[in-house]
TISEZA-153005 format. One record per residue (C-alpha): residue number from 1; residue in one letter; y, x, z. Coordinates in Angstrom, 1 decimal, padded with zeros to 4 digits. Example, Ala and Ser with C-alpha at 12.3 -4.5 7.8 and 13.67 -1.06 7.14 Angstrom:
REM TISEZA-153005
R, 1, A, -004.5, 012.3, 007.8
R, 2, S, -001.1, 013.7, 007.1
END
This chain:
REM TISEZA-153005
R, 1, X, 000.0, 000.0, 000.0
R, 2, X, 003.5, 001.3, -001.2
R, 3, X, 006.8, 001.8, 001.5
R, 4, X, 007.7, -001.5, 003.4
R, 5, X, 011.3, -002.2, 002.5
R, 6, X, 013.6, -005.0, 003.9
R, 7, X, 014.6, -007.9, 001.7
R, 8, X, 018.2, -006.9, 001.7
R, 9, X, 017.2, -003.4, 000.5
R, 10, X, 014.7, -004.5, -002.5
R, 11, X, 017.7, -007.4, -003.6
R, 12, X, 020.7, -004.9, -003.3
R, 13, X, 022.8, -004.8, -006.2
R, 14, X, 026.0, -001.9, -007.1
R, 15, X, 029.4, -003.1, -008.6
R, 16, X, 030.2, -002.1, -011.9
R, 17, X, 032.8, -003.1, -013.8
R, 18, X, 034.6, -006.6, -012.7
R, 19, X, 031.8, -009.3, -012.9
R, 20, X, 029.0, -006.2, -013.6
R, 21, X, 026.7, -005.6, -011.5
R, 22, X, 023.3, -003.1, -012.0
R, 23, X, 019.9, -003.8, -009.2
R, 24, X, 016.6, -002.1, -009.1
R, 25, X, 013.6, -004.4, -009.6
R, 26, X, 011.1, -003.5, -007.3
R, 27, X, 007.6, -003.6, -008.4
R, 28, X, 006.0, -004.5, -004.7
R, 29, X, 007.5, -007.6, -005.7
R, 30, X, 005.8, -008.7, -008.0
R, 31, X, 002.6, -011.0, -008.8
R, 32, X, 000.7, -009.6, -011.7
R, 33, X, 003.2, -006.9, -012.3
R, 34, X, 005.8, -009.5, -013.4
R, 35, X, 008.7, -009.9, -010.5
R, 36, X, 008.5, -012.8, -007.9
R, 37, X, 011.0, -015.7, -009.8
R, 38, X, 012.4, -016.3, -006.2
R, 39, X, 013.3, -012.8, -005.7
R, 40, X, 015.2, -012.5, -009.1
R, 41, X, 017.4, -015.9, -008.2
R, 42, X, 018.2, -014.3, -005.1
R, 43, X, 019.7, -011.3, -006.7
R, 44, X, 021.8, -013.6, -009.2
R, 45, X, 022.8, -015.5, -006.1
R, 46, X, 024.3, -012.2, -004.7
R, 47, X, 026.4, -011.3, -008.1
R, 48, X, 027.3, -015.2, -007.8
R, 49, X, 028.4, -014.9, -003.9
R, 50, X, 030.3, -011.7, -004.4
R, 51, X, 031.8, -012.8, -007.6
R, 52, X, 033.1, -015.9, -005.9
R, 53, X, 034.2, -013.8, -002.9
R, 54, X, 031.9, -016.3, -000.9
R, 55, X, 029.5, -015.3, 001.7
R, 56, X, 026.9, -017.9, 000.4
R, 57, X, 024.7, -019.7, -002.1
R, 58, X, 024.6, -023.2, -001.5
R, 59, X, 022.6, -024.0, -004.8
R, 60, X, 021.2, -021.7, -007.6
R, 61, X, 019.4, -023.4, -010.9
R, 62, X, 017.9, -020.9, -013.0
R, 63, X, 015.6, -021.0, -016.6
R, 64, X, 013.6, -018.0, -017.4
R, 65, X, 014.1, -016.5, -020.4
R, 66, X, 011.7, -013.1, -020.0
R, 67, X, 009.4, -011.6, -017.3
R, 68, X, 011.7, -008.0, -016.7
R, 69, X, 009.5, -005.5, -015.8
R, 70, X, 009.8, -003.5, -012.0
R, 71, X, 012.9, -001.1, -012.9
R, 72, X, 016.9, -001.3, -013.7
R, 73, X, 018.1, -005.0, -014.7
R, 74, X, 021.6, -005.8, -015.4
R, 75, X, 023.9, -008.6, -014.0
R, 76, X, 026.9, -010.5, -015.4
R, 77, X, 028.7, -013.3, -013.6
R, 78, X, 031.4, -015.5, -014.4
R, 79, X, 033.3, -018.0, -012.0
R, 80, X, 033.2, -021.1, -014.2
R, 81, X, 035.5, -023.3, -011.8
R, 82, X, 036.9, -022.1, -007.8
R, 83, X, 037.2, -024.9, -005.3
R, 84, X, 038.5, -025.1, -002.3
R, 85, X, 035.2, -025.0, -000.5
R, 86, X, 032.6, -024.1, -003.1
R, 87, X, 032.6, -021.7, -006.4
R, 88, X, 030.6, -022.4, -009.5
R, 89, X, 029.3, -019.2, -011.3
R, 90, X, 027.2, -018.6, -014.1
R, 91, X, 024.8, -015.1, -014.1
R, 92, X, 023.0, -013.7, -016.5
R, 93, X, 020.3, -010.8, -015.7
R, 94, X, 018.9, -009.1, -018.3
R, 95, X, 017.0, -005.8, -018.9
R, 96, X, 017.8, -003.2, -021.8
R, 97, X, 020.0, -005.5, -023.0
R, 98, X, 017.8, -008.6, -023.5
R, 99, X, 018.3, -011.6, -021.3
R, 100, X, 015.7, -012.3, -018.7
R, 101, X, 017.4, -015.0, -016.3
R, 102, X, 020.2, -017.6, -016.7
R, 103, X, 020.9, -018.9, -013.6
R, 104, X, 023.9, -021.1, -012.3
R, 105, X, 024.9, -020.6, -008.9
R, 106, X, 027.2, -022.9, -006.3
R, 107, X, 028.4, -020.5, -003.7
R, 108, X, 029.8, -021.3, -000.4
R, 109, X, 030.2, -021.1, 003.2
R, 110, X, 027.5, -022.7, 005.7
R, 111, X, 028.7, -023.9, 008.9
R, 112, X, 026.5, -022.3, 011.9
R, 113, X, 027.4, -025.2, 013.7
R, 114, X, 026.7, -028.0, 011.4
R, 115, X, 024.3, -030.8, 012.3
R, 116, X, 022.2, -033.2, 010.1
R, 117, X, 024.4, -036.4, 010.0
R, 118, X, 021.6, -038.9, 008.2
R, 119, X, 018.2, -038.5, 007.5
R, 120, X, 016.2, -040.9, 005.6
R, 121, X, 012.6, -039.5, 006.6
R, 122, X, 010.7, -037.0, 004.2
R, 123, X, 007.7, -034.5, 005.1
R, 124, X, 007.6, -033.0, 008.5
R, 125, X, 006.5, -029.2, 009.6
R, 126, X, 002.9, -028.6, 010.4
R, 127, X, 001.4, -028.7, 013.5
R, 128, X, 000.0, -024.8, 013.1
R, 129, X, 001.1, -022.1, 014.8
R, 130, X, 002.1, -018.5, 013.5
R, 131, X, -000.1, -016.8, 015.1
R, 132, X, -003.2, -019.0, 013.7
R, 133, X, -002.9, -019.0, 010.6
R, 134, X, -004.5, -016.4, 008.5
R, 135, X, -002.3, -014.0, 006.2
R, 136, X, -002.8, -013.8, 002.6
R, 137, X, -004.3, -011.3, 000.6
R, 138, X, -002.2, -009.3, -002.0
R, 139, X, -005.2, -010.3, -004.1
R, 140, X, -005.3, -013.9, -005.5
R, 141, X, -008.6, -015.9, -006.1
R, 142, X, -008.6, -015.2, -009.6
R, 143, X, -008.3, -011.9, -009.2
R, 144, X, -004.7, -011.2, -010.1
R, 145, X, -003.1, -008.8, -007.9
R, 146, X, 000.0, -010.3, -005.9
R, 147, X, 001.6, -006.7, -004.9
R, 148, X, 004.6, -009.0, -002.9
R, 149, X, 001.6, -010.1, -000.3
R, 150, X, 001.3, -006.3, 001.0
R, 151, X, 005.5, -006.7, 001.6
R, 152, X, 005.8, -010.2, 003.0
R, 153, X, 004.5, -012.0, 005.7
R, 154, X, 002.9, -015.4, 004.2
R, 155, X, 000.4, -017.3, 006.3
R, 156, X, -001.8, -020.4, 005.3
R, 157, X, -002.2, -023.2, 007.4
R, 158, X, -006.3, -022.8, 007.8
R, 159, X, -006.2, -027.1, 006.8
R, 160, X, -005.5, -025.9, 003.6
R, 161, X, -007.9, -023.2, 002.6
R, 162, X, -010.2, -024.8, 000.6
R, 163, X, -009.8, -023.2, -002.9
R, 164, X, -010.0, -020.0, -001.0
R, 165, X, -014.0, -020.9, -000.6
R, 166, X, -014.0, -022.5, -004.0
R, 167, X, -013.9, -025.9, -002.7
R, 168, X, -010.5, -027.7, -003.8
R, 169, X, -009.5, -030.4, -001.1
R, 170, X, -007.4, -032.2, -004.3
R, 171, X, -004.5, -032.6, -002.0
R, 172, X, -002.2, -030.4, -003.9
R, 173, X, -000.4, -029.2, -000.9
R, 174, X, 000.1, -025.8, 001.2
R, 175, X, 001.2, -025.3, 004.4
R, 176, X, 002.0, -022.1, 006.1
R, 177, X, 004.5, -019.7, 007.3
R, 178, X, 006.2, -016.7, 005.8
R, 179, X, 008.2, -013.8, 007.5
R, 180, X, 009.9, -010.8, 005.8
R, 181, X, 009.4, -007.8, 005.6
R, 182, X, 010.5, -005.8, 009.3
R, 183, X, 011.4, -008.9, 010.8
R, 184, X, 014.2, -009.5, 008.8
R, 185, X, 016.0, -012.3, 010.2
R, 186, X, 016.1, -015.0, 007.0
R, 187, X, 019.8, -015.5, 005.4
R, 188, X, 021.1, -017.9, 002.5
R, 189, X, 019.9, -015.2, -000.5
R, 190, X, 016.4, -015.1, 001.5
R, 191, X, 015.9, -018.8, 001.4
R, 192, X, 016.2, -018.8, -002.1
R, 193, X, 012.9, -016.3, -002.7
R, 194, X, 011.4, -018.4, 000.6
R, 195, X, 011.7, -021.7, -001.5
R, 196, X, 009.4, -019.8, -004.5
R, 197, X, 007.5, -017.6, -002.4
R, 198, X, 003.8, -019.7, -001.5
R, 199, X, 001.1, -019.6, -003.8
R, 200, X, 000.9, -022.4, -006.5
R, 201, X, -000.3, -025.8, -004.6
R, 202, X, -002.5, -026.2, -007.7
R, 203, X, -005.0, -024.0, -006.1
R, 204, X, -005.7, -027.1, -004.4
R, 205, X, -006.3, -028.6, -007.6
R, 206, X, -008.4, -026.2, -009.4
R, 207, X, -007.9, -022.4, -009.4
R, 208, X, -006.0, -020.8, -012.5
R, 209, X, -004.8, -017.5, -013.3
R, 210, X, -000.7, -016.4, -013.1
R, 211, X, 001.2, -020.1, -012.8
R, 212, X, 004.6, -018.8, -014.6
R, 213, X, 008.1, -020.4, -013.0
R, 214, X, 010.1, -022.0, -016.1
R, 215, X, 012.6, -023.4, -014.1
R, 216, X, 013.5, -023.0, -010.2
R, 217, X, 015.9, -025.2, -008.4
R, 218, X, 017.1, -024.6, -004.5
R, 219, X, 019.3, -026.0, -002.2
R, 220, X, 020.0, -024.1, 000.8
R, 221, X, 020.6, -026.8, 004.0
R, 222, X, 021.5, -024.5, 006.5
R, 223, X, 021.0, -021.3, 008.4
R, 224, X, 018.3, -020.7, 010.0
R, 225, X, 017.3, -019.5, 013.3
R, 226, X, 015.9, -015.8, 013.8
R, 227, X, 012.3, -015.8, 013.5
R, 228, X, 009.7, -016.6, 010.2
R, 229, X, 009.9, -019.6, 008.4
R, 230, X, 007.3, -022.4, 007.8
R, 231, X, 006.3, -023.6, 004.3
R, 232, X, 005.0, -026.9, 002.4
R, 233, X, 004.3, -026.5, -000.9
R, 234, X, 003.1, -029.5, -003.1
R, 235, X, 002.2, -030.6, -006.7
R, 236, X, 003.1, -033.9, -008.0
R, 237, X, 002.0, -033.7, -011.3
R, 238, X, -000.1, -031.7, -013.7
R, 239, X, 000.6, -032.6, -017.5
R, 240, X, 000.8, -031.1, -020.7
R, 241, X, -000.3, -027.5, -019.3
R, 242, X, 003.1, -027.9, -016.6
R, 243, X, 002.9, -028.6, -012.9
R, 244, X, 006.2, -029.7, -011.1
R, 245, X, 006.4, -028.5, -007.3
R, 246, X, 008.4, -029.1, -004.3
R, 247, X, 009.0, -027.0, -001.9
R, 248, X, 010.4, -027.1, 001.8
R, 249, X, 011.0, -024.8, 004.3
R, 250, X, 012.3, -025.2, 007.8
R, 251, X, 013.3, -022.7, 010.4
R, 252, X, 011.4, -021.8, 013.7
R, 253, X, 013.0, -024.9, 015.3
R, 254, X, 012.2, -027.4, 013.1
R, 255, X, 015.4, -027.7, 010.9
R, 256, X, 015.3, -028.2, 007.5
R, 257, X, 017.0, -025.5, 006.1
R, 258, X, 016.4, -025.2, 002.2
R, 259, X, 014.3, -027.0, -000.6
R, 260, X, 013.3, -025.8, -003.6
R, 261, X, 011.8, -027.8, -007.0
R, 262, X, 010.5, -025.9, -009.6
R, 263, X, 008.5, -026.7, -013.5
R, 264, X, 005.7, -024.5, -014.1
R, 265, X, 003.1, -023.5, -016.9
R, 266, X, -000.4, -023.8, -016.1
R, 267, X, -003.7, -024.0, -017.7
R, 268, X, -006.6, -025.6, -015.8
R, 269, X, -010.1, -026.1, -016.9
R, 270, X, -010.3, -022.6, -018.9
END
């Protein structure tokens, strides 16, 4: 297993010229060789925050153009319209000159102090603990290597293991934890890779091979407590070789802190 490095130190990016910026993929983070698509919002997110002059994302849409591979990547952001309380930017991150990413990026400030004001009732944390559910392998069960596993701390709910004994429950759902890398405490940017960081909830399905993000969507609610985060992944629906997933996360205390949907390619029954 390679160096551990901290989030902040793999996502790290270095001014260039106004609205440049230049970051070094890292290849521990990486499933299949190809760079987690959480990771790579997250570092379009911090050209979008500094552009902005902001010290968050609030929201961050991005399509996928082309897989860069581990190594330099360029960013360019542009502040399409500055509000008083939020700043929409467009970034583009490409690699030897060829897009990779186009991402659109609301960027903000959270208020430490804010509270939920109306819920309407959605999914709720799991009842498992940290410390009992088992860690997964940097190995998936198709035998692709998922090199981001050895960096990250991600933990499955032991409910939901079934596809690791080749026995799909067909619930489509995955429930865990995740913590990064030395404890890092979990920030805006981080939410954004947390929201795209679980395996595909189609393992619950049927097990594939690589399940390749199209397009990712996150909100970020609020900041979280110190500590890991917990995890639900789901699948509504498998059609036309694409799967659409949800994902939720939620702090140590139980607050809903950022949600993530995403369209996916996938072939099944192969």
């Amino acid at each position: 297993m390679d160096q551990i490095r901290t989030f902040t130190e793999v996502s790290r990016l270095s001014p260039r010229a106004h609205g440049r910026f230049s970051a070094l993929v890292s290849p521990e983070w990486t499933v299949a060789g190809r760079p987690n698509g959480g990771y790579l919002l997250a570092m379009a997110a911090r050209a979008a925050a500094a552009m902005a002059g902001r010290p968050h994302v609030i929201a961050a849409s991005a399509h996928y153009l082309l897989s860069p591979d581990p190594g330099p990547v360029e960013l360019e952001a542009e502040v399409l319209r500055a509000g008083q309380s939020a700043t929409q930017v467009r970034v583009r991150l490409a690699q030897d000159g060829n897009p990779c990413v186009e991402a659109l990026i609301l960027a903000g400030e959270l208020d430490p102090d804010a509270k939920p004001y109306w819920d309407k009732g959605g999914p709720q944390p799991g009842a498992a603990r940290y410390e009992d559910c088992p860690r997964i392998p940097a190995r998936g069960p198709a035998g692709l290597p998922v090199a981001i596993y050895d960096q990250v701390q991600a933990r499955l709910d032991p409910e939901g293991l079934g596809f690791a004994a080749g026995r799909p429950s067909g619930s489509g759902e995955l429930r865990g934890w995740l913590a990064l890398p030395e404890c890092e405490p979990f920030d805006p940017f981080s939410l954004v890779y947390a929201a795209d960081s679980f395996p595909p909830a189609t393992l619950e399905i049927e097990v594939s091979g690589w399940v390749p993000t199209l397009e990712l969507t996150v909100y970020v609610r609020a900041l979280p407590v110190p500590g890991p985060v917990q995890i639900l992944q789901r699948v509504h629906l498998i059609d036309g070789e694409r799967a659409d997933e949800e994902c939720v996360v939620w702090d140590r205390a139980g607050r809903l802190v950022a949600q993530g949907r995403q369209l996916a390619a996938i072939r099944l029954g192969r």
